[in-house]
C-alpha positions as CSV (number, residue, x, y, z in Angstrom):
1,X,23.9,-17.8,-14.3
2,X,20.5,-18.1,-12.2
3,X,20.8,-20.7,-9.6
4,X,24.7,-21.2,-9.5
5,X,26.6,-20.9,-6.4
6,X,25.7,-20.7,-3.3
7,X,25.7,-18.6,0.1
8,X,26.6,-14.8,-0.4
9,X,27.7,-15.6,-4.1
10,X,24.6,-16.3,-5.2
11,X,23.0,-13.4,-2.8
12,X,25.3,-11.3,-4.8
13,X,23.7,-11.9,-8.2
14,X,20.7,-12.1,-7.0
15,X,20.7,-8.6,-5.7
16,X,22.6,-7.5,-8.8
17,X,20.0,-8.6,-10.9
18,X,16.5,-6.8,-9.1
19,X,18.5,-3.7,-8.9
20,X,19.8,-3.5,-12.3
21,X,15.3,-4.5,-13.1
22,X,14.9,-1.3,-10.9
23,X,17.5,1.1,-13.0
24,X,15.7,-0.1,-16.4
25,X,12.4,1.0,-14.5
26,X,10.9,4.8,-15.0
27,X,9.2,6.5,-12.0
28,X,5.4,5.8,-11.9
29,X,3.1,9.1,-13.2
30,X,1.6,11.4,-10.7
31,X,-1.7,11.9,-12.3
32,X,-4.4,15.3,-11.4
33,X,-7.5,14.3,-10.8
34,X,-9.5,18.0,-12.2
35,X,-12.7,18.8,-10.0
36,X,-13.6,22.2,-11.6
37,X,-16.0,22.9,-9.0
38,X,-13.1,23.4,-6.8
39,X,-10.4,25.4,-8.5
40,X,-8.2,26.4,-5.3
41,X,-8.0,22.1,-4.5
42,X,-6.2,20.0,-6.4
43,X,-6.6,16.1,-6.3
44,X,-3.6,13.7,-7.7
45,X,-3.5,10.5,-7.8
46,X,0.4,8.8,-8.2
47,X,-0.5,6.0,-10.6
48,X,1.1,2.8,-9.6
49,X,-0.3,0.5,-12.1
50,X,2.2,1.6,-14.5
51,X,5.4,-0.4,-13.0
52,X,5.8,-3.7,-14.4
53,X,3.3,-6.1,-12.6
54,X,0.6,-3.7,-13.0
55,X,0.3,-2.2,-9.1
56,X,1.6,-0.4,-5.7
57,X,2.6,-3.6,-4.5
58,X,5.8,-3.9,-7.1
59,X,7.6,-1.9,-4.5
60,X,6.8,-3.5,-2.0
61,X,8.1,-7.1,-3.7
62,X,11.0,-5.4,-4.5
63,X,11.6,-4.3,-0.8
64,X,10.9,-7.3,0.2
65,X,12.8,-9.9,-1.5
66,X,16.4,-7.2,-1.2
67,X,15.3,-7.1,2.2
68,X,15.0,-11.3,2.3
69,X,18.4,-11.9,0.8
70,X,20.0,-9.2,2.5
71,X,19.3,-11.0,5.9
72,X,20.2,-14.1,4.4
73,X,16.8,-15.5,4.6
74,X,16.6,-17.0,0.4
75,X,18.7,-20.2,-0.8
76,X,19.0,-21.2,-4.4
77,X,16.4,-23.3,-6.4
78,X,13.9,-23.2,-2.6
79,X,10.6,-21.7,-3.3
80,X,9.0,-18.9,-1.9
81,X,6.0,-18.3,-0.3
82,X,3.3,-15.6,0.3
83,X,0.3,-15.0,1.7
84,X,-1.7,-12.7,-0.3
85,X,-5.1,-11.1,-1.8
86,X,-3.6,-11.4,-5.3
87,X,-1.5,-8.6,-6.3
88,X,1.9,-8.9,-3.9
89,X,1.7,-12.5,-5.0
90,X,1.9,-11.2,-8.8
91,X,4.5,-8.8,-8.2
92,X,6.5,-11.8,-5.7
93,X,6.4,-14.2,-8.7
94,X,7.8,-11.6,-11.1
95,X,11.1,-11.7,-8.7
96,X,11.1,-14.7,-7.9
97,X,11.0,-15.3,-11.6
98,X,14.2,-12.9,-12.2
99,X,16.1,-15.0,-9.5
100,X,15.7,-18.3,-10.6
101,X,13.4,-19.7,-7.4
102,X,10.1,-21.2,-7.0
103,X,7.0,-18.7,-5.6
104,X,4.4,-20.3,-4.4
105,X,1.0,-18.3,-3.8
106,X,-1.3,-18.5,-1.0
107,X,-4.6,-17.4,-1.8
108,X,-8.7,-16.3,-0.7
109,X,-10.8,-18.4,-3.7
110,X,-12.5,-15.6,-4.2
111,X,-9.5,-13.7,-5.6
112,X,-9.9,-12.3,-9.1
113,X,-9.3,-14.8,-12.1
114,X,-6.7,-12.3,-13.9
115,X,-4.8,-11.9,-11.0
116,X,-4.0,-15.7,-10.6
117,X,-3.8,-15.8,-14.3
118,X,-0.9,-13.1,-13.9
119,X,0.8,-15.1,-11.0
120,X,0.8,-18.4,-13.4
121,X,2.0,-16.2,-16.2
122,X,5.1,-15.1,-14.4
123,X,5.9,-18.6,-13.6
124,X,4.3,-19.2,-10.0
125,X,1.7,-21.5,-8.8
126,X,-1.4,-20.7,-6.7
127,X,-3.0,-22.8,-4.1
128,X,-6.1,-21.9,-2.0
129,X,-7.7,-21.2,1.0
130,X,-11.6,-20.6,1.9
131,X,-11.0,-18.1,4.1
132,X,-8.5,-15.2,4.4
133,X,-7.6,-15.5,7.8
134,X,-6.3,-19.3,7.1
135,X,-3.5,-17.7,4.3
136,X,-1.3,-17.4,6.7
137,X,-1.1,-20.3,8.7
138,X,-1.5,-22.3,5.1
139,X,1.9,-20.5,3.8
140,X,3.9,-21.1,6.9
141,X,2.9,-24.8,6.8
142,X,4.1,-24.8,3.1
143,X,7.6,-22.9,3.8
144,X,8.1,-25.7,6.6
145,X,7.5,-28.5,4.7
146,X,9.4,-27.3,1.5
147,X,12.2,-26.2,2.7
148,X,11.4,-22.5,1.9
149,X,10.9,-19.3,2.9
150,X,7.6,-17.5,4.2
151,X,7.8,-13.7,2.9
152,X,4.9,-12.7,5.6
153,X,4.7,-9.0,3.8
154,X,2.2,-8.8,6.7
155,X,4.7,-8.6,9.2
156,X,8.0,-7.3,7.2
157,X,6.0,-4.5,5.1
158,X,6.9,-1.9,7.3
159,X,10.3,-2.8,8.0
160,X,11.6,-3.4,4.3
161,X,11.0,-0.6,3.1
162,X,13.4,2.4,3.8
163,X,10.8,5.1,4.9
164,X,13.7,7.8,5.0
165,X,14.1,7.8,1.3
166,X,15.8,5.9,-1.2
167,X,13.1,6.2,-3.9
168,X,10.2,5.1,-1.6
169,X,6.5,6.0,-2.5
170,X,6.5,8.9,-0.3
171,X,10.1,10.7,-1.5
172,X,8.6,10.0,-5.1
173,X,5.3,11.8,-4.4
174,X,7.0,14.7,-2.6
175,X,9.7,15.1,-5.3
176,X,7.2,15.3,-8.1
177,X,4.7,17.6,-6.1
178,X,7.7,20.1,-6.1
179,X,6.5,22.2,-8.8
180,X,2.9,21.9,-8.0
181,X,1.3,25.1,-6.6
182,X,1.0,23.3,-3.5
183,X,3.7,21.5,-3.5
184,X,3.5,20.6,0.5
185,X,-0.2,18.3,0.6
186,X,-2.3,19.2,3.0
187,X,-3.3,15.0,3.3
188,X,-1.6,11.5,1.6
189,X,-4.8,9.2,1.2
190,X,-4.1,5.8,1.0
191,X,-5.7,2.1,2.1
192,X,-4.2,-0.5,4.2
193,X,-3.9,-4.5,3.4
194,X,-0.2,-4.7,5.1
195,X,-0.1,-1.0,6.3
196,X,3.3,-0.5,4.6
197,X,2.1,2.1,2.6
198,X,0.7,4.0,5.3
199,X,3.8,3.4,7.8
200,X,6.2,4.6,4.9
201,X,3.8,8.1,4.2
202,X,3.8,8.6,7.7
203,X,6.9,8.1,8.8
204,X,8.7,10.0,6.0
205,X,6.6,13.2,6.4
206,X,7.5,13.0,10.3
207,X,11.1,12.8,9.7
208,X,10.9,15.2,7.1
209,X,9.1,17.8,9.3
210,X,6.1,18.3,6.5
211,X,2.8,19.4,7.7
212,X,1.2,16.8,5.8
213,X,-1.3,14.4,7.7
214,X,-1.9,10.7,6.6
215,X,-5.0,9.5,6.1
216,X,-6.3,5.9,5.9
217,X,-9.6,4.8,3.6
218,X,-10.5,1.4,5.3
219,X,-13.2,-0.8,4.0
220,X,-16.1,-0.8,6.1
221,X,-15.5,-4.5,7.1
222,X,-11.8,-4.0,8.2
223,X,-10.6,-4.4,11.6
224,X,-8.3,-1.1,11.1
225,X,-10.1,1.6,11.3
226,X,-11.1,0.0,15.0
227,X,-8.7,-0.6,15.7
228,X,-7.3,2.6,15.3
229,X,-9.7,4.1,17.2
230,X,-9.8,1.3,20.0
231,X,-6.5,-0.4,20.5
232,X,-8.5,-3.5,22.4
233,X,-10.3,-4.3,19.0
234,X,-7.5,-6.9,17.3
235,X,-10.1,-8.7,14.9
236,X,-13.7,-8.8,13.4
237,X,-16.0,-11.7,12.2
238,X,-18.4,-11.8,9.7
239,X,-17.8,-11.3,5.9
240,X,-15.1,-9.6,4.2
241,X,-14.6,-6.8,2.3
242,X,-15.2,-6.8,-1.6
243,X,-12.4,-4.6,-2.2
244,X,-9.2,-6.7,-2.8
245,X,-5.7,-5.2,-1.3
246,X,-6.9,-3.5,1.4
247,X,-9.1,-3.8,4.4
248,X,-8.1,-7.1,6.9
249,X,-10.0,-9.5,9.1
250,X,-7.0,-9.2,11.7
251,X,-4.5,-6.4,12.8
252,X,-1.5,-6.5,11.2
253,X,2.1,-6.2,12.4
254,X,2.7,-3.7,9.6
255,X,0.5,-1.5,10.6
256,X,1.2,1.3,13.0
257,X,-1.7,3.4,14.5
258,X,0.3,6.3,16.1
259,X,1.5,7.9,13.0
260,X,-1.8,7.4,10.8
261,X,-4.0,10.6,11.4
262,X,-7.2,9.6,10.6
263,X,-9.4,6.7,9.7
264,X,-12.2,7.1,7.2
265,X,-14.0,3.7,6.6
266,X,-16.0,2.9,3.2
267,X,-18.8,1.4,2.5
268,X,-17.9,-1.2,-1.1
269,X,-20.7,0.2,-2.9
270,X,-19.0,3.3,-2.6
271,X,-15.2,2.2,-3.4
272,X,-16.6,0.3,-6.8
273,X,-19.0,2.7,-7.6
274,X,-16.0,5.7,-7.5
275,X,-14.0,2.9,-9.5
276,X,-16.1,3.2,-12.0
277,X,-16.4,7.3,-12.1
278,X,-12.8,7.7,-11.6
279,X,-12.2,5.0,-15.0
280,X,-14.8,7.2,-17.0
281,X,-12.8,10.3,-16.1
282,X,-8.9,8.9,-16.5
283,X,-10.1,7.4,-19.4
284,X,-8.4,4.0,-18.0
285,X,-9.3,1.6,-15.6
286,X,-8.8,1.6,-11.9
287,X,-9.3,-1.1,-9.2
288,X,-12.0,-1.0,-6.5
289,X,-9.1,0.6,-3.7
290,X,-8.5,3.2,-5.7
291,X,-11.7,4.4,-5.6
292,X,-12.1,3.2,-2.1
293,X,-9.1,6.6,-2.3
294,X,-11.1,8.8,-4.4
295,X,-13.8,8.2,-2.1
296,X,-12.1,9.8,0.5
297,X,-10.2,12.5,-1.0
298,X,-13.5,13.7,-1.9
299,X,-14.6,13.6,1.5
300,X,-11.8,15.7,2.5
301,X,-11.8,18.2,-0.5
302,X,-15.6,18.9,0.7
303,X,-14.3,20.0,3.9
304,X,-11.2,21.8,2.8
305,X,-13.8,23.9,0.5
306,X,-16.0,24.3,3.4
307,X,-13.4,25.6,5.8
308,X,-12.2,27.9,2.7
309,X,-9.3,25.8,3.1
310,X,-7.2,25.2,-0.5
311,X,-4.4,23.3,-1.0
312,X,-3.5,19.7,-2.4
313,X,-4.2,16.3,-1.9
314,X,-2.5,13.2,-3.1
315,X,-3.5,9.9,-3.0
316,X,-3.1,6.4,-4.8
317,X,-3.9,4.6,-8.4
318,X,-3.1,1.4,-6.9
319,X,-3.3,-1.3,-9.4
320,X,-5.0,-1.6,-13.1
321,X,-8.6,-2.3,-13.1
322,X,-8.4,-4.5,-16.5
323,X,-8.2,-7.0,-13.5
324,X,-11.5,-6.6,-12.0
325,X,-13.3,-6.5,-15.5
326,X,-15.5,-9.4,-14.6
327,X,-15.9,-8.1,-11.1
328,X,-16.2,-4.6,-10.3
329,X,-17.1,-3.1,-13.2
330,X,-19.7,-6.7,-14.4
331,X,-23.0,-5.6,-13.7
332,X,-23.8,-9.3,-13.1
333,X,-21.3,-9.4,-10.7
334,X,-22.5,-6.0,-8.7
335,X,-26.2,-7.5,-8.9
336,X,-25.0,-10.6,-7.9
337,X,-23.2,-9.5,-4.8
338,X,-26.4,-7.1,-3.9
339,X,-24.8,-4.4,-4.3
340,X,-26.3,-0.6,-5.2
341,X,-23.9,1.6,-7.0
342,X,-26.7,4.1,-8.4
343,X,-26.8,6.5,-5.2
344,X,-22.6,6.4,-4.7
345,X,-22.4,7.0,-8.5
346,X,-24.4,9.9,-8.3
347,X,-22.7,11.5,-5.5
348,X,-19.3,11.5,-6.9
349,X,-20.7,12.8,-10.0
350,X,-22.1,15.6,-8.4
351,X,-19.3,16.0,-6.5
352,X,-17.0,16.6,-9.5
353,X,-19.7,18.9,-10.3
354,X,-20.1,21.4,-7.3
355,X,-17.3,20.2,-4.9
356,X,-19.5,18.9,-2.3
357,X,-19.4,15.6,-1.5
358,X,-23.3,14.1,0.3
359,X,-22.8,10.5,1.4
360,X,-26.5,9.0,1.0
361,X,-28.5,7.8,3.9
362,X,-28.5,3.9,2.8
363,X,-28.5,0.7,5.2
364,X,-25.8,-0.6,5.9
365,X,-27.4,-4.0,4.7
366,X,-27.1,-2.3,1.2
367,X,-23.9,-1.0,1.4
């Protein structure tokens, strides 16, 4: 039973137990995304907010805690920790939960109240920081003092995950694109908050030998898409992105520049104001990166359908948007925070409409 034994014993079960979780588990949907103004383009979106903590980032717990016991790194009844925006810290405390230890989140104040509702639900406890940037040093502290362990997804995203197969996002999205017209993508969107996702994509279509590029929507704040494009820029000041999950203050060790092909940053006016098209049109609710996603798939479609270019594109449904009901898609909140949706909502309507995609000419100040 949970907590029993000890050593490689208790590894043992432990293992046992989140793999038989991941045979009782389906595969999540790969949704199409219809633009009928461009019928030789299709968009699809592979919706992650199906698996059982409601996002991406259940693979990425998964990955990460085999990975943990695996090397040995997780002792019965000692707590983990995690630094996170929310929704690795929900999917941590579901397997933490399933193994019988303590999880212990780290998290920004500002993060959404249904997301630390969810960690609490699953059995874990929350503590706070003011500032993103201090999560980290916060969690290591705790590990130290508690005698646990510190699951750093920031650092051990990339590496957890096998990117050569085994069921990762990537093989999933490629397996059911098989039967698609285009079955071979022309581009993976997806965001960044670890860059796991982005090294997985990238790496598997490289050792695959697809012609698929890989490419990255960054909120505007982020330090990624700079440093992408200047290796010198390592972090940025100033206030954070809106858009929970993705975008960071400081480069990453999961995240790998080389095998990313482009960088498109947006603006959060944009991301929440595609959120909140993309809900009307999926008839179900999607978080603020997923239209920070749809954003840019519709940049790209524009162009494909430009250069008279069809083909497929596939990006992400990262995580259920019931979370962010009193955030992005509260007009209070959207007034409150200053933000104008009205010319980005129009935009991405008209871009469903005619397949043309026209960023407005805004300040950055209201972006």
């Amino acid at each position: 039973m949970a907590g029993e034994g000890a050593g490689r014993d208790w590894q043992d079960w432990a293992i046992r137990r989140i793999e038989a979780d991941y045979t009782r588990s389906a595969d999540t949907h790969l949704r199409h995304l219809p633009v009928p103004a461009l019928p030789s383009i299709a968009i699809y979106l592979k919706d992650e907010s199906s698996h059982p903590t409601g996002s991406l980032k259940h693979r990425l717990a998964r990955s990460l805690f085999l990975y943990a016991l695996c090397n040995g790194w997780l002792k019965p009844e000692r707590p983990v920790i995690e630094a996170s925006s929310g929704s690795t810290a929900v999917s941590e405390a579901y397997f933490a939960r399933m193994i019988g230890v303590p999880f212990i989140a780290v998290l920004p104040r500002s993060t959404a109240a249904p997301k630390i509702a969810a960690i609490e639900a699953q059995g874990g406890t929350c503590r706070f920081v003011d500032k993103p940037a201090e999560a980290y040093g916060v969690a290591s502290a705790l590990a130290a003092e508690l005698d646990g362990h510190y699951m750093d997804q920031f650092t051990y995203a990339e590496r957890a995950t096998d990117w050569r197969g085994n069921n990762n996002i990537a093989e999933s999205i490629f397996l059911q694109m098989a039967r698609e017209p285009d079955p071979e993508p022309e581009w993976v969107v997806c965001g960044a908050g670890t860059g796991g996702t982005s090294a997985t994509i990238g790496r598997y279509v490289r050792y695959h030998r697809f012609r698929t590029r890989v490419c990255v929507a960054d909120p505007e704040a982020s330090v990624f898409h700079r440093h992408w494009a200047d290796r010198t820029v390592q972090a940025v000041d100033g206030p954070g992105s809106r858009v929970e999950g993705i975008g960071r203050p400081q480069v990453e060790p999961s995240f790998i520049p080389p095998i990313i092909d482009r960088m498109e940053p947006v603006a959060d006016a944009a991301s929440i104001a595609a959120a909140r098209v993309v809900s009307r049109r999926l008839g179900k609710l999607c978080g603020g990166s997923t239209g920070t996603n749809v954003w840019v798939c519709a940049t790209i479609a524009t162009e494909m359908a430009q250069a008279k270019r069809p083909g497929s594109i596939v990006s992400i449904l990262c995580d259920d948007g019931e979370r962010y009901r009193d955030t992005y898609f509260s007009d209070a909140w959207v007034a409150a925070e200053g933000l104008d949706l009205a010319p980005y909502t129009a935009a991405l309507e008209a871009f469903f409409e005619t397949g043309r995609l026209v960023t407005p000419d805004i300040a950055a100040g209201g972006a």
